[in-house]
mmCIF file of the C-alpha atoms, coordinates in Angstrom:
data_MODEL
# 
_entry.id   MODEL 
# 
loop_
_atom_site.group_PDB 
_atom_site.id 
_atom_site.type_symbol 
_atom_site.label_atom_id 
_atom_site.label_alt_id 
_atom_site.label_comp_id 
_atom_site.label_asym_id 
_atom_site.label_entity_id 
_atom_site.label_seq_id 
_atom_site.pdbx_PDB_ins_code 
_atom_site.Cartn_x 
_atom_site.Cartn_y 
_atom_site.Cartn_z 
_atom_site.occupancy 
_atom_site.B_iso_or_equiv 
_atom_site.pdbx_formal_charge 
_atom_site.auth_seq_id 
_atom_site.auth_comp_id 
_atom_site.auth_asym_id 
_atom_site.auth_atom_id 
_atom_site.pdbx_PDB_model_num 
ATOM 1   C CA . UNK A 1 1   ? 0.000   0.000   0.000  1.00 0.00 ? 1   UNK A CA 1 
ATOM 2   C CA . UNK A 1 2   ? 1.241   3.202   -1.176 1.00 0.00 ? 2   UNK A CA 1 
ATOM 3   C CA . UNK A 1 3   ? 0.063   7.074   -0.074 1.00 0.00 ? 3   UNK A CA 1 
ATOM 4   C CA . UNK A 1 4   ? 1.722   10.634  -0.511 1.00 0.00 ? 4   UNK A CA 1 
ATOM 5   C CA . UNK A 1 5   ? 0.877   13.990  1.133  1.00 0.00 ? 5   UNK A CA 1 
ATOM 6   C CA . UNK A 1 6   ? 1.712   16.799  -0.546 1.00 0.00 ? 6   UNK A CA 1 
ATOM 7   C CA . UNK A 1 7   ? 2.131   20.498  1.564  1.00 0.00 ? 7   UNK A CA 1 
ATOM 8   C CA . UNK A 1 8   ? -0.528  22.722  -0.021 1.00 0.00 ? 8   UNK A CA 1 
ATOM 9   C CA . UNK A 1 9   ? -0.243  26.210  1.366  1.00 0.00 ? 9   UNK A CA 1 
ATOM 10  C CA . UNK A 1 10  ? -0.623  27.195  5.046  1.00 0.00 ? 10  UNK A CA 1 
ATOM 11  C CA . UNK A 1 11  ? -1.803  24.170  7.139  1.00 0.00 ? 11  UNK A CA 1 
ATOM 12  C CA . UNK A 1 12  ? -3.017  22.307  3.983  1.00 0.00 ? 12  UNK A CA 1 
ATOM 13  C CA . UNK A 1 13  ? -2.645  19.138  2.134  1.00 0.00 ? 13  UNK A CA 1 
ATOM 14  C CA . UNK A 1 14  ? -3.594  17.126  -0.486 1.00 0.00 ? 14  UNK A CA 1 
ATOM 15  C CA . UNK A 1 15  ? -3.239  13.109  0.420  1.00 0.00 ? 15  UNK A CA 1 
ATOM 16  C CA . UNK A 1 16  ? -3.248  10.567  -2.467 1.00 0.00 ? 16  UNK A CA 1 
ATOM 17  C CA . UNK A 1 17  ? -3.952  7.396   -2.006 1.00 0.00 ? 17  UNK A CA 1 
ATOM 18  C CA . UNK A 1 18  ? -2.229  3.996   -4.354 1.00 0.00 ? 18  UNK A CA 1 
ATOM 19  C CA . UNK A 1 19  ? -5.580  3.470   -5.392 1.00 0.00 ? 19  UNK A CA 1 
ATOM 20  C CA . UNK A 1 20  ? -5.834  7.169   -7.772 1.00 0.00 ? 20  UNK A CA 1 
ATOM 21  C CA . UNK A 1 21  ? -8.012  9.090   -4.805 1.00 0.00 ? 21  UNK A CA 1 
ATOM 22  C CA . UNK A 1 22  ? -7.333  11.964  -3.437 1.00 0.00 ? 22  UNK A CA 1 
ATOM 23  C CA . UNK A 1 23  ? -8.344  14.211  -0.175 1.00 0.00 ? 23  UNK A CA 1 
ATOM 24  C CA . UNK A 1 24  ? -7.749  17.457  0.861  1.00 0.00 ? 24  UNK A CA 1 
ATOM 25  C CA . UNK A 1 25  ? -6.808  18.077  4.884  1.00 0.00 ? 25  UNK A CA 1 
ATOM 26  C CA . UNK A 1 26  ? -6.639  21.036  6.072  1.00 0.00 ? 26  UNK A CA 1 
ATOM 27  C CA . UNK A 1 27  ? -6.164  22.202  9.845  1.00 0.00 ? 27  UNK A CA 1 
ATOM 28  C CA . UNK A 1 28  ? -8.407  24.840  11.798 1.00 0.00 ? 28  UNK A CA 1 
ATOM 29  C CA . UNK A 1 29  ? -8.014  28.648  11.590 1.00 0.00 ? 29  UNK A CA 1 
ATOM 30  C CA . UNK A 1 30  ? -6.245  28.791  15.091 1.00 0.00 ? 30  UNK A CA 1 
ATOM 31  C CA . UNK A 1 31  ? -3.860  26.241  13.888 1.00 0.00 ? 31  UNK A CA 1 
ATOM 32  C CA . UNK A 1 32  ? -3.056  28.836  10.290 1.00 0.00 ? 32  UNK A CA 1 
ATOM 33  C CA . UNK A 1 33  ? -5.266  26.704  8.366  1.00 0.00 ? 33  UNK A CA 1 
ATOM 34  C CA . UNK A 1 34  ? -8.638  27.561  6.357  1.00 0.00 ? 34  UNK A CA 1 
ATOM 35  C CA . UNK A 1 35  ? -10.835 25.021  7.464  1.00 0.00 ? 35  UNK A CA 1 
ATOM 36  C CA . UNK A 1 36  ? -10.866 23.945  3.563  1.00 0.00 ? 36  UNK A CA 1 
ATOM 37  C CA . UNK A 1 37  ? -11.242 19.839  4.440  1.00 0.00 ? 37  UNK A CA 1 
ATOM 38  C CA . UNK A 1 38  ? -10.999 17.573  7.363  1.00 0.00 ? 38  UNK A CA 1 
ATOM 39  C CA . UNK A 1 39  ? -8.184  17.272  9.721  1.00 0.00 ? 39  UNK A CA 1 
ATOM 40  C CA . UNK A 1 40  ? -5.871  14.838  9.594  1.00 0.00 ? 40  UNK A CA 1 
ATOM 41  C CA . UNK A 1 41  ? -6.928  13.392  13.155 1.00 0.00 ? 41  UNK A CA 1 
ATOM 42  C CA . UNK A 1 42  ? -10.607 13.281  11.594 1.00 0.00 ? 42  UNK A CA 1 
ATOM 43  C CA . UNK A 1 43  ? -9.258  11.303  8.752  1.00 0.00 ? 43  UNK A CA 1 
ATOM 44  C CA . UNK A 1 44  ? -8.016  8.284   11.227 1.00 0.00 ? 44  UNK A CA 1 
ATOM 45  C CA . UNK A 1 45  ? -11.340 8.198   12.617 1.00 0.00 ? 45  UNK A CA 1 
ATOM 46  C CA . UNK A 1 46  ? -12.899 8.402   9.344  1.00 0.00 ? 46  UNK A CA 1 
ATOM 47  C CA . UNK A 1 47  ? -10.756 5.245   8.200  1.00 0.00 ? 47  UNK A CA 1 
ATOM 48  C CA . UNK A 1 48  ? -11.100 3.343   11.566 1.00 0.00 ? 48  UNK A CA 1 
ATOM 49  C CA . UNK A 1 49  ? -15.213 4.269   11.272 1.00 0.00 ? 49  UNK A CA 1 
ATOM 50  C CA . UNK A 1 50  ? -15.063 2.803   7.096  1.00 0.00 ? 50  UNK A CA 1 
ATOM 51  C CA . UNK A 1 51  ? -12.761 0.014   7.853  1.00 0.00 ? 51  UNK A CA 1 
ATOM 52  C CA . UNK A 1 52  ? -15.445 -1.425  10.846 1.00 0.00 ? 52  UNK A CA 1 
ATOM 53  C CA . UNK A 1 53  ? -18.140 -0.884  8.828  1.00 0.00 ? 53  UNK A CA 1 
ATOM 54  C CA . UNK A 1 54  ? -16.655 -2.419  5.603  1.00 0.00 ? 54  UNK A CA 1 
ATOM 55  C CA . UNK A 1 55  ? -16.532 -5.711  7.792  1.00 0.00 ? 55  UNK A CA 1 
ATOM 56  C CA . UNK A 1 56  ? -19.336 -5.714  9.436  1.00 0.00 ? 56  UNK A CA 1 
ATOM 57  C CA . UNK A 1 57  ? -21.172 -5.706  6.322  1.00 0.00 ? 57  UNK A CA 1 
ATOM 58  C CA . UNK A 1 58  ? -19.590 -8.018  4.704  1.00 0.00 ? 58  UNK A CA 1 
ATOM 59  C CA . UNK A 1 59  ? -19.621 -10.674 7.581  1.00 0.00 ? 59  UNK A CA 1 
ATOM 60  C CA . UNK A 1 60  ? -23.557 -9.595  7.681  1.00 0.00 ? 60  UNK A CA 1 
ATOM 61  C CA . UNK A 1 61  ? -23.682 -9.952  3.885  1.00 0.00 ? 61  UNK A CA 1 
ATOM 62  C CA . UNK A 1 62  ? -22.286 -13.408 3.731  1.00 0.00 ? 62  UNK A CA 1 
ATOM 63  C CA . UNK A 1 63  ? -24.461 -14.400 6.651  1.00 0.00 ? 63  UNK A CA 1 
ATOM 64  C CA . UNK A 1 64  ? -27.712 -13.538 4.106  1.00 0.00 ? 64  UNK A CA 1 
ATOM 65  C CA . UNK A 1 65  ? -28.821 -11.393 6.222  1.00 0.00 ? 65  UNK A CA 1 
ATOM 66  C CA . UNK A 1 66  ? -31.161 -8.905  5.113  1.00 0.00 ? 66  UNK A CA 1 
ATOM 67  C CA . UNK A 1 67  ? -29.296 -5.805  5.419  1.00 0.00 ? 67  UNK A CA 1 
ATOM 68  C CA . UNK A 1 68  ? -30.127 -2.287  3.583  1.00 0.00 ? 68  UNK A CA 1 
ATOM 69  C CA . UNK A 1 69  ? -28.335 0.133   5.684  1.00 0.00 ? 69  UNK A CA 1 
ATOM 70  C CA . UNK A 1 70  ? -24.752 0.703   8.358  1.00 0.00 ? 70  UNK A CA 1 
ATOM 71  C CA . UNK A 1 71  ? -23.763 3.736   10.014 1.00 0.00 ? 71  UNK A CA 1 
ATOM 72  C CA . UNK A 1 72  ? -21.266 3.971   12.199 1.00 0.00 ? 72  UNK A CA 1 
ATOM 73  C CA . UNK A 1 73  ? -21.520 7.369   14.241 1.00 0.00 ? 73  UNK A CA 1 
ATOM 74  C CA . UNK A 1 74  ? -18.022 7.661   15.947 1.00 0.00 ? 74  UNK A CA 1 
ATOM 75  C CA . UNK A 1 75  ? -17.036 9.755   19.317 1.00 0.00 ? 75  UNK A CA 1 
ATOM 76  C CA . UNK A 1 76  ? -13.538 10.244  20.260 1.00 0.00 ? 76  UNK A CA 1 
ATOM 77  C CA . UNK A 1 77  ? -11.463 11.963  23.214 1.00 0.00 ? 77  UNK A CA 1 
ATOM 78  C CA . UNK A 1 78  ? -7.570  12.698  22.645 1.00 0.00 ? 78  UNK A CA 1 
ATOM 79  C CA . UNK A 1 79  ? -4.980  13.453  25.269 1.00 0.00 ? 79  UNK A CA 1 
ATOM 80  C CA . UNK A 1 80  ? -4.438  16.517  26.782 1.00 0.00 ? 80  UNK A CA 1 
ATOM 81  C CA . UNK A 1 81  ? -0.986  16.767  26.046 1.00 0.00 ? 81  UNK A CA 1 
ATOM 82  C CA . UNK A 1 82  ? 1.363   15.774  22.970 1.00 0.00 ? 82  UNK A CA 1 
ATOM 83  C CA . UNK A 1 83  ? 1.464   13.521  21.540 1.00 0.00 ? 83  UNK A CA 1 
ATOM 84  C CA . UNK A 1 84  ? -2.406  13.854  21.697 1.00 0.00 ? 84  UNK A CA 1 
ATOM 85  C CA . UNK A 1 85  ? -3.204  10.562  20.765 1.00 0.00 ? 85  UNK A CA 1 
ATOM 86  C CA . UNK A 1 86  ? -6.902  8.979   21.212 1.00 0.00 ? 86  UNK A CA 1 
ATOM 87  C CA . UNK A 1 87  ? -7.596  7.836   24.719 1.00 0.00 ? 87  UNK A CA 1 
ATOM 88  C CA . UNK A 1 88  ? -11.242 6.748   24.285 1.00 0.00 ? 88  UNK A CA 1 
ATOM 89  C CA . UNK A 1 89  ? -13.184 5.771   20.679 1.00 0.00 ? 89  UNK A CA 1 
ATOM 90  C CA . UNK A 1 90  ? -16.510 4.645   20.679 1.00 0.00 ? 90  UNK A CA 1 
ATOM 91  C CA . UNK A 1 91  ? -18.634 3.486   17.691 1.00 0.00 ? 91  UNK A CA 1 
ATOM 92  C CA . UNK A 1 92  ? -22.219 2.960   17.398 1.00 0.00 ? 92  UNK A CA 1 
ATOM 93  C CA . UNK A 1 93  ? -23.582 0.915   15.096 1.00 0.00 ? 93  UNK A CA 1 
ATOM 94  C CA . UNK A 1 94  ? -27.037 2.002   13.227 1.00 0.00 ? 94  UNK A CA 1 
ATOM 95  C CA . UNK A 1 95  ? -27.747 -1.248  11.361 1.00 0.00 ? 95  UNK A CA 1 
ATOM 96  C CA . UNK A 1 96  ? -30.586 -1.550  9.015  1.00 0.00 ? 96  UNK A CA 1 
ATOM 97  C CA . UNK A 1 97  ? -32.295 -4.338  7.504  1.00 0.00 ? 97  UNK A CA 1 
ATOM 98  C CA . UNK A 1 98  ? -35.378 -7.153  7.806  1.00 0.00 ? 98  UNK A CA 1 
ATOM 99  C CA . UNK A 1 99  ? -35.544 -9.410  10.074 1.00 0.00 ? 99  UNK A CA 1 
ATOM 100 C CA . UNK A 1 100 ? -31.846 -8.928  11.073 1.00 0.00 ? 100 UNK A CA 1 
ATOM 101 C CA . UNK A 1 101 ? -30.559 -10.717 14.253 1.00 0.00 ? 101 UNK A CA 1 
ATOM 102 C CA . UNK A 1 102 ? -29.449 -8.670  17.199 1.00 0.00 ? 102 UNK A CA 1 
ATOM 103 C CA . UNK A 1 103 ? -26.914 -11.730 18.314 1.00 0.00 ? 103 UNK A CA 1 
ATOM 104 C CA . UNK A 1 104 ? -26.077 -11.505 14.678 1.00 0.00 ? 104 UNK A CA 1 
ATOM 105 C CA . UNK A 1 105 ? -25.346 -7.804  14.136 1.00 0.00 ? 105 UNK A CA 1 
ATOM 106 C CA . UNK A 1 106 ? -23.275 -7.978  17.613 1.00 0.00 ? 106 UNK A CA 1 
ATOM 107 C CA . UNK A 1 107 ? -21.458 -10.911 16.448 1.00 0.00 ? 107 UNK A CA 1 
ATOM 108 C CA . UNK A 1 108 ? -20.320 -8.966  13.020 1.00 0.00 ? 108 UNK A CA 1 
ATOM 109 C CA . UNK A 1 109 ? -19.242 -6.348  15.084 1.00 0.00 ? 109 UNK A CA 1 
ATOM 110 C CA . UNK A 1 110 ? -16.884 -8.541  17.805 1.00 0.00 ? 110 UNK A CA 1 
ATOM 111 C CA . UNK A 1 111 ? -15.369 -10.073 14.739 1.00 0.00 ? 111 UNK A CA 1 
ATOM 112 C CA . UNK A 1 112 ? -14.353 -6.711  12.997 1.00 0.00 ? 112 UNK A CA 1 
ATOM 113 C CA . UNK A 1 113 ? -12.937 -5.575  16.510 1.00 0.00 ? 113 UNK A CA 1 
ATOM 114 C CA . UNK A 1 114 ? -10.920 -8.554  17.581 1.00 0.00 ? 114 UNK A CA 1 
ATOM 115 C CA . UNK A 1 115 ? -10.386 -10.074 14.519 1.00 0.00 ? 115 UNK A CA 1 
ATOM 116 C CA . UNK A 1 116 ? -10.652 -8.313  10.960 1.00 0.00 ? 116 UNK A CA 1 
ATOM 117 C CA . UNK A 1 117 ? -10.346 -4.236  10.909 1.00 0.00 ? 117 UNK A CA 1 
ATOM 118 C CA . UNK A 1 118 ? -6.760  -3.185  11.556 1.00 0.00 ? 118 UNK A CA 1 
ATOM 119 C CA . UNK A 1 119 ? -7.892  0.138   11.644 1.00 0.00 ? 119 UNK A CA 1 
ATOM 120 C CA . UNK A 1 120 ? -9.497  -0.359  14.993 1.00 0.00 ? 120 UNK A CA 1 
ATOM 121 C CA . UNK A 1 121 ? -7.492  -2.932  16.719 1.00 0.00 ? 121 UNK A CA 1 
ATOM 122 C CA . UNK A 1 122 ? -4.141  -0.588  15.839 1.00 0.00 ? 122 UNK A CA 1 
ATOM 123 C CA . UNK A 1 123 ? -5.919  2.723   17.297 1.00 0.00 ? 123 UNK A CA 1 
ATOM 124 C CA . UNK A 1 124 ? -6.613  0.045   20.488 1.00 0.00 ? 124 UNK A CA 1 
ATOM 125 C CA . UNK A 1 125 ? -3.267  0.038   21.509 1.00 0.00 ? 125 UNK A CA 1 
ATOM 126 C CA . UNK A 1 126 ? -2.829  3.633   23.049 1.00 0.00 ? 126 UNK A CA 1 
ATOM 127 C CA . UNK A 1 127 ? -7.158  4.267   22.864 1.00 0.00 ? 127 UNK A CA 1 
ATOM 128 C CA . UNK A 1 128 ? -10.270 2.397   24.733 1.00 0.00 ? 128 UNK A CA 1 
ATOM 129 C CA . UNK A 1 129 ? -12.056 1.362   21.874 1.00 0.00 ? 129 UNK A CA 1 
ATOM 130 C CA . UNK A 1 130 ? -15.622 0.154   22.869 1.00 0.00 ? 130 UNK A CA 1 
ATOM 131 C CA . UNK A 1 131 ? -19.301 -0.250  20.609 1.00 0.00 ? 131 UNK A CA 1 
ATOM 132 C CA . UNK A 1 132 ? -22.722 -0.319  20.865 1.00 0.00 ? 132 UNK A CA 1 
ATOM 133 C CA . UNK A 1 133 ? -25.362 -0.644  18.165 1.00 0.00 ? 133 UNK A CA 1 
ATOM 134 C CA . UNK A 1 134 ? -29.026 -0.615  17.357 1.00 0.00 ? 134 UNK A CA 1 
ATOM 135 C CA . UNK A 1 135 ? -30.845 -2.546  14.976 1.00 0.00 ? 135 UNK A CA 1 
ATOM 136 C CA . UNK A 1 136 ? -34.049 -0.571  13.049 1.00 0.00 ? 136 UNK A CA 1 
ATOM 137 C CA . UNK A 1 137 ? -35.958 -2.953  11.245 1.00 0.00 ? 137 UNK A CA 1 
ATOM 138 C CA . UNK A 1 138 ? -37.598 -2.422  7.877  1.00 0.00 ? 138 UNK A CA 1 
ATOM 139 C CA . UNK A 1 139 ? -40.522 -3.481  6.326  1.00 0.00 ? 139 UNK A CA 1 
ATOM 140 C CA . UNK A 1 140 ? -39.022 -4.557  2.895  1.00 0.00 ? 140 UNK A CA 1 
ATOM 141 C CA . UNK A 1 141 ? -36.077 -6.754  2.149  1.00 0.00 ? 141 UNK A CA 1 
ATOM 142 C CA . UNK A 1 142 ? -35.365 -3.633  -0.207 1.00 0.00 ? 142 UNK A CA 1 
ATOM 143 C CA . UNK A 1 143 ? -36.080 -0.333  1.635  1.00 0.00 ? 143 UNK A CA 1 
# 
């Protein structure tokens, strides 16, 4: 896996990825940047948040289940002092789908956080990573 950040002006960036994307991070006024993308910080939770749910649906997915819909709404607290790494990260789960399994949707998410998303399991070695999730039921198999 490849990646390059590239110094912008001020506080920004522009990150490419191996795969042809690119992102723009930026960094907040009081820090000289122009609040023109998402900081880089935001970015790690944004990966650890995709990563998660990538699994989860795919262990959901080849467990038929019926699902339509994942959202992973992610809260995180960072030391006080440098290097202000995450202390706490937690993830809850908005799963969507019919009929879906509660023991099911839990079990998806234990095996993306012990097993499967590196993302997660790597920001768990200086951060308390916990998880919680709902299930919302739908009256379609489609919806």
């Amino acid at each position: 896996m490849q990646a390059r950040v590239k110094w912008v002006e001020n506080r920004a960036f522009l990150g490419q990825t191996g795969s042809g994307h690119a992102v723009l991070m930026d960094g907040a006024p009081e820090s000289g940047g122009n609040n023109l993308g998402p900081r880089p910080m935001e970015m790690l939770l944004l990966g650890a948040g995709g990563c998660t749910a990538f699994d989860v649906v795919s262990i959901l997915q080849k467990s038929r289940a019926k699902i339509t819909d994942c959202v992973v709404e992610i809260s995180a607290e960072r030391a006080e002092t440098d290097p202000k790494v995450f202390t706490h990260i937690h993830m809850h789960f908005i799963v969507t789908g019919h009929t879906l399994k509660p023991e099911l949707v839990e079990r998806a998410i234990r095996l993306s956080a012990e097993k499967y998303c590196s993302a997660t399991i790597m920001l768990g070695r200086t951060a308390t990573v916990s998880h919680d999730f709902v299930v919302v039921e739908t009256q379609n198999e489609t919806a």
